[in-house]
N, CA, C and O atoms as CSV, one atom per row, in Angstrom:
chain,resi,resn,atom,element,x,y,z
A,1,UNK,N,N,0.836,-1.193,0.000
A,1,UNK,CA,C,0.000,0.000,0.000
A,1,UNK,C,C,0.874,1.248,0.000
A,1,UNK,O,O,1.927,1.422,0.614
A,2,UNK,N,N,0.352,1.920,-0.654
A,2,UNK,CA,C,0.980,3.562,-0.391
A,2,UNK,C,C,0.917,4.385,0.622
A,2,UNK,O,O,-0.164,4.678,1.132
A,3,UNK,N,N,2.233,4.936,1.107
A,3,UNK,CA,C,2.130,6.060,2.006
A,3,UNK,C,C,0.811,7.176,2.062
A,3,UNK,O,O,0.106,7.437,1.088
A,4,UNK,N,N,0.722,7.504,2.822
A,4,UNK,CA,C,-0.340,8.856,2.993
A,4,UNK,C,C,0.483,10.001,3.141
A,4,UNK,O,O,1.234,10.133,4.108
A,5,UNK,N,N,0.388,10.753,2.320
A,5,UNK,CA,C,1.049,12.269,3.004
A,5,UNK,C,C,1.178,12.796,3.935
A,5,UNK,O,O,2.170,13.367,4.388
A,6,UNK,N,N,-0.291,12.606,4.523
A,6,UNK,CA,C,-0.796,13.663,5.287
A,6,UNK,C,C,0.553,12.783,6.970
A,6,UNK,O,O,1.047,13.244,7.999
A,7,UNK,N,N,0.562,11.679,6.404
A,7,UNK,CA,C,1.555,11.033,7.828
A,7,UNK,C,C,3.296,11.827,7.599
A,7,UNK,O,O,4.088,12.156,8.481
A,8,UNK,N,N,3.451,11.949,5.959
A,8,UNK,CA,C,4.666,12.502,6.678
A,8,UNK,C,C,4.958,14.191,6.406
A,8,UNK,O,O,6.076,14.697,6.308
A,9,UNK,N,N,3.687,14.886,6.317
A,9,UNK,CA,C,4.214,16.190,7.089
A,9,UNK,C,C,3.795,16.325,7.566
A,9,UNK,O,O,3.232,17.409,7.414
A,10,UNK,N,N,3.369,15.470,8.923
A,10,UNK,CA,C,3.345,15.419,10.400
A,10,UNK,C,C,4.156,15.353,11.650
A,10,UNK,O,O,3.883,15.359,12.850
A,11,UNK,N,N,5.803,15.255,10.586
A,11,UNK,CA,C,6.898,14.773,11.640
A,11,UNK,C,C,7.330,15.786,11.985
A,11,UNK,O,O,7.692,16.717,11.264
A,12,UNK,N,N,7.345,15.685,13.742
A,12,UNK,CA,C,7.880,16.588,14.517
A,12,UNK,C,C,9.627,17.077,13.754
A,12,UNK,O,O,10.563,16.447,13.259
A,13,UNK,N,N,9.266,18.789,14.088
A,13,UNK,CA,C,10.312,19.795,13.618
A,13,UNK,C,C,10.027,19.728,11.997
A,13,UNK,O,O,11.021,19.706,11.272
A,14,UNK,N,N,9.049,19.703,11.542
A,14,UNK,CA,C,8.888,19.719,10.172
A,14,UNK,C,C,8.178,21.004,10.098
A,14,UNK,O,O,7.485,21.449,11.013
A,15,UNK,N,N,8.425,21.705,8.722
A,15,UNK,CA,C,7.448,22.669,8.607
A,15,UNK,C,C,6.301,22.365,8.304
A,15,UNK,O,O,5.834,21.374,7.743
A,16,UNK,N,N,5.813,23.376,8.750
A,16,UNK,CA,C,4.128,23.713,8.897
A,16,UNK,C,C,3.762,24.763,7.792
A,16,UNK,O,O,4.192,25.896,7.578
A,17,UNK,N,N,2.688,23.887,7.077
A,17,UNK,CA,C,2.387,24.519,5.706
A,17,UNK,C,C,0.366,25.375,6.145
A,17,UNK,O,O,-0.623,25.010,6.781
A,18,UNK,N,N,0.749,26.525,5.356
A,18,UNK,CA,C,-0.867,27.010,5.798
A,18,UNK,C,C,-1.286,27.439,3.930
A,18,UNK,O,O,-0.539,27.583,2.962
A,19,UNK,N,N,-2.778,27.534,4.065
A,19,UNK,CA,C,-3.359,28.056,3.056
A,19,UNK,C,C,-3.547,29.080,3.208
A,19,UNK,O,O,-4.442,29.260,4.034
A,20,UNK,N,N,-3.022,30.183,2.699
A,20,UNK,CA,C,-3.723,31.665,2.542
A,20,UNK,C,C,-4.800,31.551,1.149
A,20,UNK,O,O,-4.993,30.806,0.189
A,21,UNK,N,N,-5.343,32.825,1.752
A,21,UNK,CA,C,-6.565,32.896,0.463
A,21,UNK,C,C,-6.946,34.604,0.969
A,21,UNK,O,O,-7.462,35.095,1.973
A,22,UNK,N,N,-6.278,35.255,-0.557
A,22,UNK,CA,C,-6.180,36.668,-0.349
A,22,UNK,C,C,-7.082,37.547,-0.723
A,22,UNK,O,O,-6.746,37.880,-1.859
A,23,UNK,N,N,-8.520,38.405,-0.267
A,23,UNK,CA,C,-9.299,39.194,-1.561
A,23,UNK,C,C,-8.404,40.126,-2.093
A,23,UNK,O,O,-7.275,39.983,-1.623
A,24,UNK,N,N,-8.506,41.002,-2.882
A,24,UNK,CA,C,-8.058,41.674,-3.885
A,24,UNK,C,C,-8.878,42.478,-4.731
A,24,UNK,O,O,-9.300,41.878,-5.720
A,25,UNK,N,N,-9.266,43.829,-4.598
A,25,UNK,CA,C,-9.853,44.851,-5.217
A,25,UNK,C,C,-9.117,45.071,-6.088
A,25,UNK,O,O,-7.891,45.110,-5.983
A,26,UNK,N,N,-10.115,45.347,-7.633
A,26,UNK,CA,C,-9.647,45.489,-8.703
A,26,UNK,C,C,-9.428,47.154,-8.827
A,26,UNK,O,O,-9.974,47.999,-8.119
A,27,UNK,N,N,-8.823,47.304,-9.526
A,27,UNK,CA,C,-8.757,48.914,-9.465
A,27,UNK,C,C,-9.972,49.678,-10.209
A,27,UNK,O,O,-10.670,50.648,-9.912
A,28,UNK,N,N,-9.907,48.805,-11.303
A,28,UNK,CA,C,-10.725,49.632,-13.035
A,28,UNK,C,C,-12.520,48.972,-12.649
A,28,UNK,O,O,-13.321,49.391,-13.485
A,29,UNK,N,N,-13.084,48.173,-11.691
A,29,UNK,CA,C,-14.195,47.735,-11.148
A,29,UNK,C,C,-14.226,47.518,-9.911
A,29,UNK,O,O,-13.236,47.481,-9.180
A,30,UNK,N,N,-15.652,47.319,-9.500
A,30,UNK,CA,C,-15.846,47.122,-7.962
A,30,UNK,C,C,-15.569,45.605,-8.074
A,30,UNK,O,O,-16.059,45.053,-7.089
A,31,UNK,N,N,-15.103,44.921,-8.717
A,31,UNK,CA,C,-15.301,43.570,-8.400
A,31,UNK,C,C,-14.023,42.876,-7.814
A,31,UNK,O,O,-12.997,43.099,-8.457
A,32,UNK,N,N,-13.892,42.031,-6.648
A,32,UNK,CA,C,-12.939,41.612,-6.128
A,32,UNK,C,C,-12.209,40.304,-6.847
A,32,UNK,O,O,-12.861,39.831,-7.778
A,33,UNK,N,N,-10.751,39.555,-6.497
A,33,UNK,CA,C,-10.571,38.534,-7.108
A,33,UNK,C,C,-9.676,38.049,-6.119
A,33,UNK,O,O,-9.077,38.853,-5.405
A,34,UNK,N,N,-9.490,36.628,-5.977
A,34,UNK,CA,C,-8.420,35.912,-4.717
A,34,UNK,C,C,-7.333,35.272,-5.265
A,34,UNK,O,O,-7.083,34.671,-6.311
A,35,UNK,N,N,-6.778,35.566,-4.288
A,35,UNK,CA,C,-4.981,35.148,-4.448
A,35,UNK,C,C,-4.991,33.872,-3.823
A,35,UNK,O,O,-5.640,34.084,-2.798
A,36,UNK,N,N,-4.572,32.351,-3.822
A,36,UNK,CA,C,-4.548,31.000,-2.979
A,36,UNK,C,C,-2.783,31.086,-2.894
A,36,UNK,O,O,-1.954,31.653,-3.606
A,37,UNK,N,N,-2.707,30.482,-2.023
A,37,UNK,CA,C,-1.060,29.932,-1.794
A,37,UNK,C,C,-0.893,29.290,-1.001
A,37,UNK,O,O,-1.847,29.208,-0.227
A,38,UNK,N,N,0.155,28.576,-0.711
A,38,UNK,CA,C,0.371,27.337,0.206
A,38,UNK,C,C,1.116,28.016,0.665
A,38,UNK,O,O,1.326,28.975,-0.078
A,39,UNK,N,N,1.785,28.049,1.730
A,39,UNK,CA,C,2.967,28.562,2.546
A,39,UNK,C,C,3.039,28.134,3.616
A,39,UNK,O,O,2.178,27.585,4.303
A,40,UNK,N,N,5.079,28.580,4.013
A,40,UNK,CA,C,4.911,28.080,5.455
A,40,UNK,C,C,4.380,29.486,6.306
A,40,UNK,O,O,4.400,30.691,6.055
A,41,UNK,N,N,3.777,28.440,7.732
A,41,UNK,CA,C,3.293,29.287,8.572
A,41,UNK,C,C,3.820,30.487,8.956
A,41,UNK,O,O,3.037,31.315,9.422
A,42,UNK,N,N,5.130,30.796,8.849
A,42,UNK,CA,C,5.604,32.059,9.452
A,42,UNK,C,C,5.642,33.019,8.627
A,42,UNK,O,O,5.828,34.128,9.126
A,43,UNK,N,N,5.501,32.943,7.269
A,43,UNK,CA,C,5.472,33.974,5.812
A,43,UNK,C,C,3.972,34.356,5.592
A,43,UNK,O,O,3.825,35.207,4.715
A,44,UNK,N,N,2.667,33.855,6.277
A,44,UNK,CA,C,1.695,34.298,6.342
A,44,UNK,C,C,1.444,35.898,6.529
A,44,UNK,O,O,1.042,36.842,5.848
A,45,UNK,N,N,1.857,35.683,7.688
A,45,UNK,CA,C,1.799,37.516,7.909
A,45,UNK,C,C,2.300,38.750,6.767
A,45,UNK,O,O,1.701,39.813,6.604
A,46,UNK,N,N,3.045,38.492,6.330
A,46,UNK,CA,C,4.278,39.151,5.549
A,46,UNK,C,C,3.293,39.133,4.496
A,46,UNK,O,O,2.751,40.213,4.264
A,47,UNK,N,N,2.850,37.856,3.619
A,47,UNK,CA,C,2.047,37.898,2.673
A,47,UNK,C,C,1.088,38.738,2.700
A,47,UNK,O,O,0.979,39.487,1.729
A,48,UNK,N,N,0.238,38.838,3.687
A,48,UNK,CA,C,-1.220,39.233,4.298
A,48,UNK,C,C,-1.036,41.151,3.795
A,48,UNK,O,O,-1.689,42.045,3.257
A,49,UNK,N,N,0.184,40.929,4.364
A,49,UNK,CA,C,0.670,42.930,4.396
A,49,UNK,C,C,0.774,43.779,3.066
A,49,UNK,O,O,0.948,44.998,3.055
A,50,UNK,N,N,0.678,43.182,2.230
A,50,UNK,CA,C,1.307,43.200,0.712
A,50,UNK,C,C,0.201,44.164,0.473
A,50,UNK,O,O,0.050,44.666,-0.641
């Protein structure tokens, strides 16, 4: 049988991956659009600020 992923980025001292999901106002309409990304947990913030 095949490994599961989800078992090995579970191992302690491993990074920790998060989903961001960004809105985004268009300039030229009112209409918004989203940014997705995987990242590690500590570049969240930084992203968020942009």
């Amino acid at each position: 049988m095949a490994k599961k992923v989800v078992a090995t980025l579970k191992k302690e001292g491993g990074v920790v991956y998060t989903k961001v999901v960004k809105m985004i106002k268009k300039n030229d309409s009112q209409s918004y659009s989203f940014e997705e990304k995987v990242m590690p947990k500590d570049l969240v913030n930084d992203f968020l600020k942009k």
